[in-house]
C-alpha positions as CSV (number, residue, x, y, z in Angstrom):
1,X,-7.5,-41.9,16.7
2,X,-8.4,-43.6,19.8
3,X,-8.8,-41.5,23.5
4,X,-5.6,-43.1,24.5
5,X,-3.9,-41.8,21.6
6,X,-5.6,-38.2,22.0
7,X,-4.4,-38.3,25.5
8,X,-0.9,-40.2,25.6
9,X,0.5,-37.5,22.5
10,X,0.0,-34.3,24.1
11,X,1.3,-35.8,28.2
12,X,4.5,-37.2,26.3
13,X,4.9,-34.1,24.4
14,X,4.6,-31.9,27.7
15,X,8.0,-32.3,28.8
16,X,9.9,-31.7,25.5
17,X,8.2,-28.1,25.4
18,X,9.1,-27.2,29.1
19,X,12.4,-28.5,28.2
20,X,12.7,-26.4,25.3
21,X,11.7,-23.3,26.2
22,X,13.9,-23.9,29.3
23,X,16.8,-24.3,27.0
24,X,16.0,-21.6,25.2
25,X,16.0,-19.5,28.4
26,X,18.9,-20.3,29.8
27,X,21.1,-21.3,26.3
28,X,24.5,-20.4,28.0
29,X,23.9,-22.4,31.0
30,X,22.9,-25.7,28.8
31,X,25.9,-24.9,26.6
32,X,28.3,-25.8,29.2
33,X,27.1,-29.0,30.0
34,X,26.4,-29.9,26.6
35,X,30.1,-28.9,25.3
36,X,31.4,-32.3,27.0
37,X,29.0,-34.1,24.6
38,X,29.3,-31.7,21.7
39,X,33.4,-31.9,21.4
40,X,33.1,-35.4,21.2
41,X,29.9,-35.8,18.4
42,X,30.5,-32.9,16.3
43,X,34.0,-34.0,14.8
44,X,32.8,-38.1,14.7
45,X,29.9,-36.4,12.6
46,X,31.7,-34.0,10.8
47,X,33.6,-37.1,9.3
48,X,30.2,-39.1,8.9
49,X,29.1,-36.7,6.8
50,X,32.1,-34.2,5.5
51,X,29.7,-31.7,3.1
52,X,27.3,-31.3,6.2
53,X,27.1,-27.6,7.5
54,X,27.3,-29.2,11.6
55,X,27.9,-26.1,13.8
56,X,30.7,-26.4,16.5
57,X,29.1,-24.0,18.7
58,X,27.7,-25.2,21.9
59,X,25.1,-22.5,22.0
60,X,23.6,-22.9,18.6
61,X,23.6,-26.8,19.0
62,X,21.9,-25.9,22.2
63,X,19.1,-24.0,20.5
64,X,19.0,-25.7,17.3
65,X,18.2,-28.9,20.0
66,X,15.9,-26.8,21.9
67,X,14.1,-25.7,18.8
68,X,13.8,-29.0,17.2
69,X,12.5,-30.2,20.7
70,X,9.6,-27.5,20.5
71,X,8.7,-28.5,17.0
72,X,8.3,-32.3,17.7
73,X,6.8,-31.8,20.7
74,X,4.0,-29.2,18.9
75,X,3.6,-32.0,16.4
76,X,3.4,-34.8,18.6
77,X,1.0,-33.3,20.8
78,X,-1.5,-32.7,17.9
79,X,-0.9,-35.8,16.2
80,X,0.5,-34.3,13.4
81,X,3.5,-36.6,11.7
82,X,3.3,-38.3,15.5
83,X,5.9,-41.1,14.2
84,X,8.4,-38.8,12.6
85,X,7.8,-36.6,15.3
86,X,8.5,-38.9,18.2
87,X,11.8,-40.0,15.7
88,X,13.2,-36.5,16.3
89,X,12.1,-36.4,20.2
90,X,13.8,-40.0,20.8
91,X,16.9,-38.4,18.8
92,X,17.7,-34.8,20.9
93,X,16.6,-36.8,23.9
94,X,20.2,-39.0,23.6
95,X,22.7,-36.0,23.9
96,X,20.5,-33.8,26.5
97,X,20.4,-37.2,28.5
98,X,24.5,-37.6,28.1
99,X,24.8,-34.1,28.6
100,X,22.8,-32.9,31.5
101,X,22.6,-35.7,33.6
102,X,25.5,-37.2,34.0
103,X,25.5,-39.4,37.4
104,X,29.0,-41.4,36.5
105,X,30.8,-37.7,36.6
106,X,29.1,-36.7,40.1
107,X,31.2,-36.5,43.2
108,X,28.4,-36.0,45.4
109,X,26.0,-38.8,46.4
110,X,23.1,-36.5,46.8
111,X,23.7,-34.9,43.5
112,X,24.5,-38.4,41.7
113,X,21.5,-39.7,43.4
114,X,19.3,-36.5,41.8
115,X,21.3,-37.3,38.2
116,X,20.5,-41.2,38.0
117,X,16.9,-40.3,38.8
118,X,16.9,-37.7,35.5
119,X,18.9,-40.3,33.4
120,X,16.6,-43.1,34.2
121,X,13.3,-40.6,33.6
122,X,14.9,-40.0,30.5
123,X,15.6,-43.6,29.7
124,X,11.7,-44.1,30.8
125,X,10.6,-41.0,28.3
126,X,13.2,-42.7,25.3
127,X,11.1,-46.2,25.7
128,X,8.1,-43.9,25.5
129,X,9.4,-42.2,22.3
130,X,10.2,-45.3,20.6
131,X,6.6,-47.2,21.4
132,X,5.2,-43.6,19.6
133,X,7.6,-43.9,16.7
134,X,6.6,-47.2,15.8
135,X,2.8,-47.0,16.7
136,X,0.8,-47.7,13.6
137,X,-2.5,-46.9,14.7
138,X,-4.0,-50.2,14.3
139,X,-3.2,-50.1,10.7
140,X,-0.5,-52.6,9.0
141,X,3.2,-51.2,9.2
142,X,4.7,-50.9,5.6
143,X,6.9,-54.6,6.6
144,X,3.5,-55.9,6.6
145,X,2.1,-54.6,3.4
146,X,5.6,-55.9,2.0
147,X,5.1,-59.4,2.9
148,X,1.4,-59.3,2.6
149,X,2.0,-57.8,-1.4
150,X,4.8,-60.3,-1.7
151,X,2.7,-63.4,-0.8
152,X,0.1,-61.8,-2.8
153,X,2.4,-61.5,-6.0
154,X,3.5,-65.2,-5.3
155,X,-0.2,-66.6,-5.1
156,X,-1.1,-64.7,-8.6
157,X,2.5,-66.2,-10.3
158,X,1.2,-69.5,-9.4
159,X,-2.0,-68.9,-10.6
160,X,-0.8,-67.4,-13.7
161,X,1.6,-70.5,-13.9
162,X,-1.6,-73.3,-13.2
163,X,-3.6,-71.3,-15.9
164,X,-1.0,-71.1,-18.5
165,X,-0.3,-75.0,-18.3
166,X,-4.3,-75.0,-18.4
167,X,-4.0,-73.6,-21.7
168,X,-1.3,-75.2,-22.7
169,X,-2.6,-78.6,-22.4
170,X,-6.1,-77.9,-23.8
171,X,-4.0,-76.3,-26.7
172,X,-2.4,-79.6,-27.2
173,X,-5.2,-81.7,-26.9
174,X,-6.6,-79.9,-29.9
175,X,-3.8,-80.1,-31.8
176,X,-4.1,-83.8,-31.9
């Protein structure tokens, strides 16, 4: 793992433990912002997925959130599963986004001014997330070991092919 790696995890990870634990503290306050969000996702994933056990509860979908946050975030920061990680992060960062910092809904200019600021942080810290989730270290993505092993199966068939008619004719040179 390079310096830069060492570094960027842990800074990125930073703000998905404050927010958290934050969440965590102060569940009932999170829960009423994130009920706007939650009545709408819960029954569109409900139907997604009809066998799922998807709580309807603002509070628990605030602290299962909040909990998966402080996972990802542990797990980020010490490069442990830092793609799947960064995955999950990427994922609860959409609905706390929509949720808590909602500019289009603000009346107020100073307070939609202090919301666009969050969403676009957020938006900055999702671009983040993504660039983590797809970071291969240097090493070849599994796309590239399937093209690399497909050209590599292609180059053997012809070879198998060129030897075969090889054979084949030096087999019918002695024949005759």
């Amino acid at each position: 793992m390079t310096i830069t790696r060492l570094l960027a995890r842990p800074m990125l990870a930073t703000i998905f433990v404050a927010g958290g634990i934050n969440a965590l503290r102060n569940t009932e306050a999170h829960a009423d912002k994130a009920k706007k969000v939650t009545d709408k996702v819960v029954p569109a994933a409900r139907q997604a997925v009809p066998g799922a056990p998807i709580p309807t509860d603002p509070v628990t979908l605030v602290r299962i959130n909040a909990a998966a946050q402080l996972l990802a975030a542990g797990a980020l920061a010490t490069g442990r599963a830092p793609r799947l990680s960064a995955a999950v992060l990427a994922a609860s960062l959409v609905p706390t986004t929509l949720a808590g910092h909602a500019f289009w809904a603000e009346a107020d200019p100073q307070a939609k001014a202090a919301q666009k600021l969050q969403f676009y942080k957020n938006t900055s810290l999702l671009g983040g997330l993504l660039l983590a989730a797809v970071d291969t270290e240097g090493r070849p993505g599994l796309a590239w070991r399937a093209r690399r092993a497909a050209a590599d199966v292609r180059r053997e068939a012809r070879q198998v092919a060129k030897d075969a008619r090889r054979g084949a004719t030096l087999a019918k040179a002695q024949l005759t």
